[in-house]
BADOFI-509798 format. One record per residue (C-alpha): residue number from 1; chain; z, y, x. Coordinates in steps of 0.001 Angstrom, whole numbers, plus 500000, padded with zeros to 6 digits. Layout:
% BADOFI-509798
<NUM, "A", <Z, Y, X>>
...
***
This chain:
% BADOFI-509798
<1, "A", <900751, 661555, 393686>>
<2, "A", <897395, 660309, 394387>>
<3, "A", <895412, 661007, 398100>>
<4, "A", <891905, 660621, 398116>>
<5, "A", <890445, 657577, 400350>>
<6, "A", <890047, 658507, 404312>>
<7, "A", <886405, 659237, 404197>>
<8, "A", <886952, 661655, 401706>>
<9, "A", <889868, 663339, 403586>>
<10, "A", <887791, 663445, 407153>>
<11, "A", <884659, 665143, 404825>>
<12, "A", <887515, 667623, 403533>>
<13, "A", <888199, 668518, 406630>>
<14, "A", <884734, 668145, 408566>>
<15, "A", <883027, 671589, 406998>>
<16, "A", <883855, 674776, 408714>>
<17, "A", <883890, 676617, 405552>>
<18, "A", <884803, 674845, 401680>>
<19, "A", <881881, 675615, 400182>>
<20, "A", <879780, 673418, 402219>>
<21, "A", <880936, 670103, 400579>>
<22, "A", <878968, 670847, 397990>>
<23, "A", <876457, 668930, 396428>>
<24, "A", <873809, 670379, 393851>>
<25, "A", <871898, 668319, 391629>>
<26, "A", <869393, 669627, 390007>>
<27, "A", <867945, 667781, 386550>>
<28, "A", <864733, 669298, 384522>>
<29, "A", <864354, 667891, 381454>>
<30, "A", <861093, 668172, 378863>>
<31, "A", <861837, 670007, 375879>>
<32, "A", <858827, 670195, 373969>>
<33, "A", <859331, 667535, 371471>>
<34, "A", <863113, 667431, 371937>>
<35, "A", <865214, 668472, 368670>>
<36, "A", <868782, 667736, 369728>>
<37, "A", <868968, 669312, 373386>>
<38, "A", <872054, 671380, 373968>>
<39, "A", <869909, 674611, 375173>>
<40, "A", <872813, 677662, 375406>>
<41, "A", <876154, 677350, 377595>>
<42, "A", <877735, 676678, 374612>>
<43, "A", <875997, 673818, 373246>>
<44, "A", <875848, 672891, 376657>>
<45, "A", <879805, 672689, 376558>>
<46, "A", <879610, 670690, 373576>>
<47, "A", <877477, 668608, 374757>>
<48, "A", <879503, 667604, 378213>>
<49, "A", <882869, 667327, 376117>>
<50, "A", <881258, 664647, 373783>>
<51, "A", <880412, 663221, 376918>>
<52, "A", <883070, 662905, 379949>>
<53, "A", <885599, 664645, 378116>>
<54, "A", <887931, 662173, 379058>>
<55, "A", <886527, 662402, 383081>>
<56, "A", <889623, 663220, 385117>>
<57, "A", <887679, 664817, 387510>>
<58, "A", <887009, 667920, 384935>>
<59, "A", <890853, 668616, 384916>>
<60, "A", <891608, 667928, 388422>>
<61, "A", <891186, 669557, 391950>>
<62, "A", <892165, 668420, 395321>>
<63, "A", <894685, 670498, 397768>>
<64, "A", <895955, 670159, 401179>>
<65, "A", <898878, 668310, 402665>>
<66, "A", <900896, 671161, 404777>>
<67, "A", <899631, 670608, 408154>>
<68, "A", <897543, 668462, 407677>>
<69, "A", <900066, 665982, 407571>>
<70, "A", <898030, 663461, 404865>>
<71, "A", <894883, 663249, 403408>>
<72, "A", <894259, 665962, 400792>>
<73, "A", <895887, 664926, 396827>>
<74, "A", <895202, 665525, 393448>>
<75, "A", <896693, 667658, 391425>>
<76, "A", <896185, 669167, 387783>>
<77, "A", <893741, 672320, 387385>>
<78, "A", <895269, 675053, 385989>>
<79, "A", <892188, 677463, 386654>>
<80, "A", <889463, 676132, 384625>>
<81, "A", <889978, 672385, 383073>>
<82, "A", <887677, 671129, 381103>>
<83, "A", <885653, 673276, 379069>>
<84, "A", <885725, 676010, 381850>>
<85, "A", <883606, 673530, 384053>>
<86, "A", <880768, 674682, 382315>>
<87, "A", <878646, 677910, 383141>>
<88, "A", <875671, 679557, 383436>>
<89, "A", <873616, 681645, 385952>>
<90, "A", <870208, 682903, 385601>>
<91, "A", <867233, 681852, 387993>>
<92, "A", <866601, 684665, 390136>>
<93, "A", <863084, 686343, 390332>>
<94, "A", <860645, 685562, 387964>>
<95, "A", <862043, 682191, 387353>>
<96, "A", <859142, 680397, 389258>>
<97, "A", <859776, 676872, 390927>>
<98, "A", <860606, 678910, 394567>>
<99, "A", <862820, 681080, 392469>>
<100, "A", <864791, 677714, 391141>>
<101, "A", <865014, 676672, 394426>>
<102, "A", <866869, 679985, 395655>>
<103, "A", <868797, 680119, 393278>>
<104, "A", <870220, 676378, 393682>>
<105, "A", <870617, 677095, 397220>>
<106, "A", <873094, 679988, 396295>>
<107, "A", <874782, 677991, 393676>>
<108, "A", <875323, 675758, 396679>>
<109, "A", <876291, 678208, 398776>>
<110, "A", <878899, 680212, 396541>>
<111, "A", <882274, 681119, 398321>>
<112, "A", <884140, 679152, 395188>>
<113, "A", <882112, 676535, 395442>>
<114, "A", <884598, 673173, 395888>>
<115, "A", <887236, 674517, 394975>>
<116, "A", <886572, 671761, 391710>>
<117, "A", <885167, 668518, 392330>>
<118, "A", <883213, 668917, 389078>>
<119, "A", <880947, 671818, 387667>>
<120, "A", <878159, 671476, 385155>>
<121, "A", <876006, 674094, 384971>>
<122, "A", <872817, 675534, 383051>>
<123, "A", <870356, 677268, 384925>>
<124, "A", <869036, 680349, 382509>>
<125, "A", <865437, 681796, 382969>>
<126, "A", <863480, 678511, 384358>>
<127, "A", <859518, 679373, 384280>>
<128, "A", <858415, 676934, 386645>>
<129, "A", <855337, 675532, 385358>>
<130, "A", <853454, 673894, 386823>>
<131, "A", <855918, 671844, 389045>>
<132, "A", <858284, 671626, 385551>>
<133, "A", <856912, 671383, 381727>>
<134, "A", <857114, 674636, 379986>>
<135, "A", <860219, 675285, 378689>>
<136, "A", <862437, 672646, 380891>>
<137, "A", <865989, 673023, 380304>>
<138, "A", <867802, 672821, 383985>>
<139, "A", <870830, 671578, 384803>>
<140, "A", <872814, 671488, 387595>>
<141, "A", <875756, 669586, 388715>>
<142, "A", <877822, 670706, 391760>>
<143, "A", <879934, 668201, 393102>>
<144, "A", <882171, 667908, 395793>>
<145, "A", <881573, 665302, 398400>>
<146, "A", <885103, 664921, 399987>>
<147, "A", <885443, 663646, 395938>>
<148, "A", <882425, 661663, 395817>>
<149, "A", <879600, 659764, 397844>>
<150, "A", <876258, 659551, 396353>>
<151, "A", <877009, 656442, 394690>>
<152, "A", <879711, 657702, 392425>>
<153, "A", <877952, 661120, 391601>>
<154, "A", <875155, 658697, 390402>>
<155, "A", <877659, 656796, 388381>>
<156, "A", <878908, 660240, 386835>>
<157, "A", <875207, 660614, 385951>>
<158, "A", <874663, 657868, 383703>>
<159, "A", <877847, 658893, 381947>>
<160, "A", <876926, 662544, 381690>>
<161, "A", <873329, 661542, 380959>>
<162, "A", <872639, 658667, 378076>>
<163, "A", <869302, 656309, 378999>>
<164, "A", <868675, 656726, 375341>>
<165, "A", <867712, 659714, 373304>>
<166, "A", <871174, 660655, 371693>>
<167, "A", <872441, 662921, 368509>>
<168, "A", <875009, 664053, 370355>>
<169, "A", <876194, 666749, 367694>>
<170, "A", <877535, 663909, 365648>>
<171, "A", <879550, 662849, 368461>>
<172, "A", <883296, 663938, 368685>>
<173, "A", <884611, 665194, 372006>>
<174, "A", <886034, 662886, 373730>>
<175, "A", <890350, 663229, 374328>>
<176, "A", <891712, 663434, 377819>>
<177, "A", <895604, 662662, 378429>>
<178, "A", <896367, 664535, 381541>>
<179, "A", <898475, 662702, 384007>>
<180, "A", <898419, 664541, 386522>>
<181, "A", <901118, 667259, 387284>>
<182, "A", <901024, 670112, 389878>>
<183, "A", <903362, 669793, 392326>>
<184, "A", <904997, 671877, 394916>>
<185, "A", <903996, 672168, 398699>>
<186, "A", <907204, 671332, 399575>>
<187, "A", <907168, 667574, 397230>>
<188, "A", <903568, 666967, 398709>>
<189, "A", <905201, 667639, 402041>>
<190, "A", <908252, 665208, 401819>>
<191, "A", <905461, 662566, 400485>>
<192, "A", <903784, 662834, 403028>>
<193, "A", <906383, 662218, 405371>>
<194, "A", <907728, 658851, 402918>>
<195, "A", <904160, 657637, 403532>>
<196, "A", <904543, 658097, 406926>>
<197, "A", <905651, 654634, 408178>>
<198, "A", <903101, 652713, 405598>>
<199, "A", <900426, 654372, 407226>>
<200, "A", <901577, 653725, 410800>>
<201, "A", <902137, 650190, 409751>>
<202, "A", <898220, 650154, 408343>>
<203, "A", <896976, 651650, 411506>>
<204, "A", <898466, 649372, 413502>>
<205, "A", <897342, 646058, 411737>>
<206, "A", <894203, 647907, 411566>>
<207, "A", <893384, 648823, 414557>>
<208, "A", <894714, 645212, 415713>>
<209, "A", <891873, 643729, 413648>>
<210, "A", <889313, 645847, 414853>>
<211, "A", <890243, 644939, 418706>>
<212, "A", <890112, 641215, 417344>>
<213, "A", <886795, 641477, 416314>>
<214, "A", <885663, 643397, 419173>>
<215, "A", <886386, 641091, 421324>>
<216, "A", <884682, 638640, 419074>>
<217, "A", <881284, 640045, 418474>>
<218, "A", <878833, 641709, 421163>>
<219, "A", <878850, 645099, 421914>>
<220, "A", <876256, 647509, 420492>>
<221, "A", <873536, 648895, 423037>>
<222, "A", <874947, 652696, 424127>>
<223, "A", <872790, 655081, 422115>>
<224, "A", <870296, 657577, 423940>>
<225, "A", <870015, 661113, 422426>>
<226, "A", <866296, 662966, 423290>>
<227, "A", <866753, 666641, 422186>>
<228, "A", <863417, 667662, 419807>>
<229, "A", <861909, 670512, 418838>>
<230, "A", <863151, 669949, 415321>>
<231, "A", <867009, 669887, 416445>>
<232, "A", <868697, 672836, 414346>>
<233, "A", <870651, 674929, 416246>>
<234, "A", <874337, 674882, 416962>>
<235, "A", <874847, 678125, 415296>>
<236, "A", <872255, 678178, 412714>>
<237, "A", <873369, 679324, 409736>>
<238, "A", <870427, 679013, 407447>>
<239, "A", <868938, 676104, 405712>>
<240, "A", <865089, 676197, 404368>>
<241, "A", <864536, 673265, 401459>>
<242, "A", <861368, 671300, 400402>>
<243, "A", <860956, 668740, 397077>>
<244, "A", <858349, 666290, 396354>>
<245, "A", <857727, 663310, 394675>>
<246, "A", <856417, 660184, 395341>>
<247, "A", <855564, 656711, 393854>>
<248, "A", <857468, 654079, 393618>>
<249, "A", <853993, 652143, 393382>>
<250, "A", <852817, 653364, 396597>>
<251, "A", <856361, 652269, 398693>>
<252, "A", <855674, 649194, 397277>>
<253, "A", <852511, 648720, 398705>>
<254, "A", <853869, 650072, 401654>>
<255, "A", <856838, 647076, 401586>>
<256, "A", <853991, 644550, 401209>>
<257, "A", <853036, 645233, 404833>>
<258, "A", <855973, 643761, 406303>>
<259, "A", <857535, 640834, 404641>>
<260, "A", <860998, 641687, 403863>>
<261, "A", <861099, 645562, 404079>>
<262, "A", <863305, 647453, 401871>>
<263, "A", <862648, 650902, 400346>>
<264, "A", <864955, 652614, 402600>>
<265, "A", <862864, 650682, 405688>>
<266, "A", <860056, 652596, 404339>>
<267, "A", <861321, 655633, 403684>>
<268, "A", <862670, 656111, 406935>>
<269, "A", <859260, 654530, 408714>>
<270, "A", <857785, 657847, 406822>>
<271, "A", <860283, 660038, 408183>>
<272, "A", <859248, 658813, 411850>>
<273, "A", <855423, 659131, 410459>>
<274, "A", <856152, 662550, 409462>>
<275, "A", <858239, 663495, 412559>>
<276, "A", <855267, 662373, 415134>>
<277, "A", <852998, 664341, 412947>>
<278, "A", <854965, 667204, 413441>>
<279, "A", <855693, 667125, 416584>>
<280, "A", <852423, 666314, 417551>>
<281, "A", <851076, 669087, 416049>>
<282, "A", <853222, 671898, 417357>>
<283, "A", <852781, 669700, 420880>>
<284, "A", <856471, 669134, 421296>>
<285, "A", <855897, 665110, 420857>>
<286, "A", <859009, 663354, 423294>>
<287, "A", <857776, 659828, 424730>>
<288, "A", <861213, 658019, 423585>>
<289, "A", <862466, 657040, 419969>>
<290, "A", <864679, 660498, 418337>>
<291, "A", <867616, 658869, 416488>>
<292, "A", <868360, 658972, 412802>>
<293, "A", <871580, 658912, 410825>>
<294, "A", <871452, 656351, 407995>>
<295, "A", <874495, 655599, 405548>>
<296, "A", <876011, 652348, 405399>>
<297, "A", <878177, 651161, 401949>>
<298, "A", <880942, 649413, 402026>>
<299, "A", <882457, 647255, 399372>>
<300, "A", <883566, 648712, 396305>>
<301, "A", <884310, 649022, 392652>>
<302, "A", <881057, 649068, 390500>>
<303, "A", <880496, 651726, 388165>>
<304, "A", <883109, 654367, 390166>>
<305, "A", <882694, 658135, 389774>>
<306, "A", <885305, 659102, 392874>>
<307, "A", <885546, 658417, 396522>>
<308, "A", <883523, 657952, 399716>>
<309, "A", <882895, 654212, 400241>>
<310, "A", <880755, 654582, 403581>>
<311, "A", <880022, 654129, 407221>>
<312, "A", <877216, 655776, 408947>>
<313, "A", <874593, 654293, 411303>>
<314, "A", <872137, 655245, 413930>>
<315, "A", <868531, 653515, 414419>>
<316, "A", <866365, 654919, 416452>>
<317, "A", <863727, 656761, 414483>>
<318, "A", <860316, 655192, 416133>>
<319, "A", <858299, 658413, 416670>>
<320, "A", <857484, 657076, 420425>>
<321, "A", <855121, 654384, 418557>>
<322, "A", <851291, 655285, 417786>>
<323, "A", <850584, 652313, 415265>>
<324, "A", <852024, 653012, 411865>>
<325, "A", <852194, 649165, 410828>>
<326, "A", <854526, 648446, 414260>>
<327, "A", <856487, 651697, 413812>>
<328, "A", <857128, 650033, 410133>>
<329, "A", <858006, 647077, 411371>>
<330, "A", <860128, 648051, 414192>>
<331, "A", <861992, 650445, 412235>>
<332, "A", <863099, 647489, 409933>>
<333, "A", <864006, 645421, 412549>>
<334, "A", <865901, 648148, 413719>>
<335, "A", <868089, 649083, 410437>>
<336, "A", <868450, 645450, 410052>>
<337, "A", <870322, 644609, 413449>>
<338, "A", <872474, 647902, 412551>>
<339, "A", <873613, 647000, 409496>>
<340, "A", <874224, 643142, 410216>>
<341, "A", <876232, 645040, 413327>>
<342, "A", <878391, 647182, 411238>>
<343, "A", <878894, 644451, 409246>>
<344, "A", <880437, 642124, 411675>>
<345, "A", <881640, 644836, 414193>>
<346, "A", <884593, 646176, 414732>>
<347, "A", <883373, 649680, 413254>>
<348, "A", <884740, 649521, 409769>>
<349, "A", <888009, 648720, 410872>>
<350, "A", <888075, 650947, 413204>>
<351, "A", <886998, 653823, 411358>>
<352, "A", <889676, 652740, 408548>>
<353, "A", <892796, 652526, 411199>>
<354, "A", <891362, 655962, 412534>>
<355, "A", <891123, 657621, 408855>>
<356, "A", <894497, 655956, 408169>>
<357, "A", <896268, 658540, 410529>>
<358, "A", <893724, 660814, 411571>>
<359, "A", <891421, 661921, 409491>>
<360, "A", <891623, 665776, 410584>>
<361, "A", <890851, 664420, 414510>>
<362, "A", <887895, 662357, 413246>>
<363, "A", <886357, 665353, 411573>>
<364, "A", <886389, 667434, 414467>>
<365, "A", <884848, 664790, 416464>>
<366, "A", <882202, 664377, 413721>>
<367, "A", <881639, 668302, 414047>>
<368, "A", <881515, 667826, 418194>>
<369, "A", <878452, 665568, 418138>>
<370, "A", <877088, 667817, 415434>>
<371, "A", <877333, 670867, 417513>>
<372, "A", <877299, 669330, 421161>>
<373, "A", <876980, 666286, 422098>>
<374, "A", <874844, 665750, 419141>>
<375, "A", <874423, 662105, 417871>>
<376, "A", <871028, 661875, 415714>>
<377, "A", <867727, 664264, 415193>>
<378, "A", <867550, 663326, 411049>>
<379, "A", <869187, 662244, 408548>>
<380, "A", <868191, 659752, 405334>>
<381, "A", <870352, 658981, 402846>>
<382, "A", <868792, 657332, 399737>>
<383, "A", <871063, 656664, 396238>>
<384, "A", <869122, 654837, 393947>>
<385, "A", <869474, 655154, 390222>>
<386, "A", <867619, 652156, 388884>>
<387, "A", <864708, 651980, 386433>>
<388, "A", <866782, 653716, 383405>>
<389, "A", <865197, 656888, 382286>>
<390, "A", <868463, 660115, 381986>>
<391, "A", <868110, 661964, 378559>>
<392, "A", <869903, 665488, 377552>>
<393, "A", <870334, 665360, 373811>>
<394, "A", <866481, 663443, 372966>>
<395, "A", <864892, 665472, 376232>>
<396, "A", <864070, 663562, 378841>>
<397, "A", <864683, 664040, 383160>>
<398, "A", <861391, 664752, 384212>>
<399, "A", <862409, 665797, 387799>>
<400, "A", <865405, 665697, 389895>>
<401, "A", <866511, 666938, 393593>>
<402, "A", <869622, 667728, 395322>>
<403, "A", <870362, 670668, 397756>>
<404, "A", <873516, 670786, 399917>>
<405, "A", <874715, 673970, 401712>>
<406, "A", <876150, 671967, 405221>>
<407, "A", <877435, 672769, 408395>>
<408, "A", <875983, 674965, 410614>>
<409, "A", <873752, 672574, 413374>>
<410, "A", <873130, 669800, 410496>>
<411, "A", <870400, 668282, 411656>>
<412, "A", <866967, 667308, 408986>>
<413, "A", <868003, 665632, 406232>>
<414, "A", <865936, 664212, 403862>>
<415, "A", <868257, 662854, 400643>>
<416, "A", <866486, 660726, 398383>>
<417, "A", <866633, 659526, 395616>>
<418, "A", <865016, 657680, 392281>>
<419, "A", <863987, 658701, 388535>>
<420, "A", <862233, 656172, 386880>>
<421, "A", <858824, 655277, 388795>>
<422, "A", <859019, 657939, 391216>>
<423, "A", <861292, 658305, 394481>>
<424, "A", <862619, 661900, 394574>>
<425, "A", <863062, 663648, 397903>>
<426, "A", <864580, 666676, 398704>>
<427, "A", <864440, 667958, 402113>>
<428, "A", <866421, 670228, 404071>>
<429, "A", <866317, 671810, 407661>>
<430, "A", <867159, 674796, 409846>>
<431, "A", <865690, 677510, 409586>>
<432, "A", <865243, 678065, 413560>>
<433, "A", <863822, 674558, 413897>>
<434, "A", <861985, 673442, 410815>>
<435, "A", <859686, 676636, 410959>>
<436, "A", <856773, 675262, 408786>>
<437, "A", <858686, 673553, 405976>>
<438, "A", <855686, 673555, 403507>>
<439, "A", <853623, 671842, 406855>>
<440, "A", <856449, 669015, 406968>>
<441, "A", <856533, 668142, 403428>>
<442, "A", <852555, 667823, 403370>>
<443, "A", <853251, 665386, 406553>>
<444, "A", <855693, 663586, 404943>>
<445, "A", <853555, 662855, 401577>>
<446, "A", <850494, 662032, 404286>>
<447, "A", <852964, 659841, 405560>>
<448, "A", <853806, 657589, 402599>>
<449, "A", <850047, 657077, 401706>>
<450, "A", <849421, 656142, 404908>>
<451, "A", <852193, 653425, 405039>>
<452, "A", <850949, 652213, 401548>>
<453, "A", <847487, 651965, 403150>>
<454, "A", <848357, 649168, 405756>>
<455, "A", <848638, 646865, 402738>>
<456, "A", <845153, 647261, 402366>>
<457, "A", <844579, 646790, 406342>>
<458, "A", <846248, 643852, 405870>>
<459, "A", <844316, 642360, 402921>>
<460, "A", <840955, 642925, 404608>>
<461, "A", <838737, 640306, 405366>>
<462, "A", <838037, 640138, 409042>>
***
């Protein structure tokens, strides 16, 4: 019987309500001189069997221990395996690019939504021209993130998705041996209990090693939370969702500016850029940093398509700092010393002994600073796909952006993400808070071209 890793079983339990676990992925693909693209929800089918037919996670879902006792476990789908992954709904409205959005944010949003780690689905009625060619096909994945972190969803991409225009009629599905059985509350129960002692045993060397290096490194600096006009609310139900696009040219240039930045220093530099614009604006501006959330990875297998192999960080999002080259360079400075931290600390262990045993407890203290004590104003995660193009049948991803339902008080996340030359970022806020979505997206596009520009600050003869 197999449990799924501790991160996984603290996101199981972190959301309020199922649903919001899920991830949607959009993909838009150009269709106007494809020949082979599986356009219907049946070809569609076709199409994803010849594919991952042989993906375990389109024949398994994940259940509860009684009482919480474990971390959730797999066990066989009897409801709709394989071939039943695959549906269809129609684009609401018109079928313009706002009425795609909508309609992802319901698919998101859908009472059933989690209760498979794995649905494919074709989004009928797309007329979103200009923002997608005429005559896009869309498809969505929705994925559950207590089964998978970014990383492996991306993973699952480039198996679902070929870099390479493919015939794909002329492919046979591909056969799945199922090994997984169902079983009884009762068995996953008594498991549970059998398992008991290993995991008390991990916890303790565990948490032994984490004291050991505790005592070995120096303590992080205690973390300051400023309250901003962009917090969501506690109780804020609703989510409001922006897409762009940017080049990968222009965060280059803005890299160039400060030997040794990365593209997630940059990205969140334009976050902070953004933020102060905002803020500014609406004259709501705080005089110290705000605080962002930033994944960390951990080691693990290449190539995966299951489990959550992260730690999370918080740098201080440099919106107190007028001069966009020394916000840049401050703010990778900043995830630098937190990630060389995490590295060495005693966090990872920690967080392992405490997922080991208690991954229920850690997801209600996850859901505390979320809702009260609050631990960070935004959020940036980034997955990056690398420099291969995605293909459906011979049509080829044009545009892709990812919308997430989340708990109620998530704070402003902006998930990112690349396809081909161009960073894709998809942003999402409260409704309460983030009143002038449109306003923050335009800030946020100001914000990369205005990073880029230092390189030519910097080039300029004095």
């Amino acid at each position: 019987m197999e449990r799924i890793d501790g991160v996984g079983a603290m996101l199981y339990y972190l959301f309020e309500e199922p649903h919001r676990r899920a991830v949607v992925a959009m993909y838009a693909f150009d269709t106007r001189s494809a020949r082979a693209v599986p356009a219907t929800v049946d070809e569609l089918t076709d199409y994803v069997m010849t594919q991952i037919g042989d993906q375990p996670l389109l024949y398994r879902r994940l259940v509860p221990t009684p009482l919480n006792l474990d971390n959730p476990v797999w066990v066989a789908d009897a409801a709709k395996p394989g071939r039943g992954r695959v549906s269809a709904r129609t684009v609401r409205g018109a079928g313009t690019w706002d009425d795609t959005v909508a309609t992802l944010a319901a698919i998101a949003s859908e009472p059933d939504a989690c209760e498979v780690p794995l649905e494919v689905i074709l989004l009928d009625g797309v007329n979103a021209h200009p923002q997608l060619p005429e005559g896009a096909v869309v498809v969505a994945l929705r994925t559950d993130h207590a089964a998978m972190d970014g990383t492996a969803r991306a993973a699952l991409e480039r198996q679902l998705f070929t870099p390479e225009p493919a015939r794909w009629q002329t492919q046979p599905p591909v056969a799945y041996t199922d090994e997984t059985g169902i079983p009884s509350r009762l068995l996953i129960f008594l498991t549970a209990l059998m398992l008991m002692l290993a995991r008390i045993v991990a916890f303790v060397r565990l948490a032994g090693e984490a004291r050991r290096i505790g005592k070995e490194t120096e303590k992080a600096p205690p973390d300051t939370w400023v309250s901003s006009a962009l917090d969501t609310g506690p109780d804020e139900p609703n989510r409001v969702n922006e897409f762009f696009t940017v080049s990968l040219t222009t965060v280059k240039k803005a890299r160039a500016a400060v030997p040794g930045a990365t593209v997630n220093d940059v990205v969140t530099a334009a976050v902070a850029t953004a933020v102060r614009y905002y803020l500014e604006e609406i004259g709501e501006l705080p005089e110290e940093p705000l605080r962002c959330f930033i994944p960390i990875a951990v080691p693990a297998a290449s190539g995966r398509t299951e489990g959550n192999h992260i730690t999370r960080g918080t740098v201080p999002l440099w919106t107190s700092i007028d001069d966009d080259a020394e916000r840049l360079r401050c703010t990778h400075d900043s995830i630098a010393a937190v990630k060389a931290r995490v590295a060495s600390g005693p966090q990872i262990a920690t967080e392992r002994a405490a997922l080991t045993l208690f991954a229920p407890l850690a997801a209600r203290g996850h859901r505390r600073d979320t809702v009260e004590g609050r631990g960070a104003n935004t959020v940036v995660t980034n997955v990056f796909r690398g420099p291969q193009p995605l293909y459906l049948g011979d049509a080829r991803c044009v545009r892709t952006h990812i919308v997430s339902a989340l708990n109620k008080g998530a704070p402003l996340s902006h998930q990112v993400t690349n396809l081909e030359g161009e960073l894709m970022v998809s942003l999402s806020g409260g409704a309460g808070a983030l009143r002038h979505p449109q306003r923050y997206r335009e800030l946020l596009e100001r914000a990369f071209s205005d990073l880029a520009g230092l390189t030519d600050l910097v080039r300029r003869p004095a």
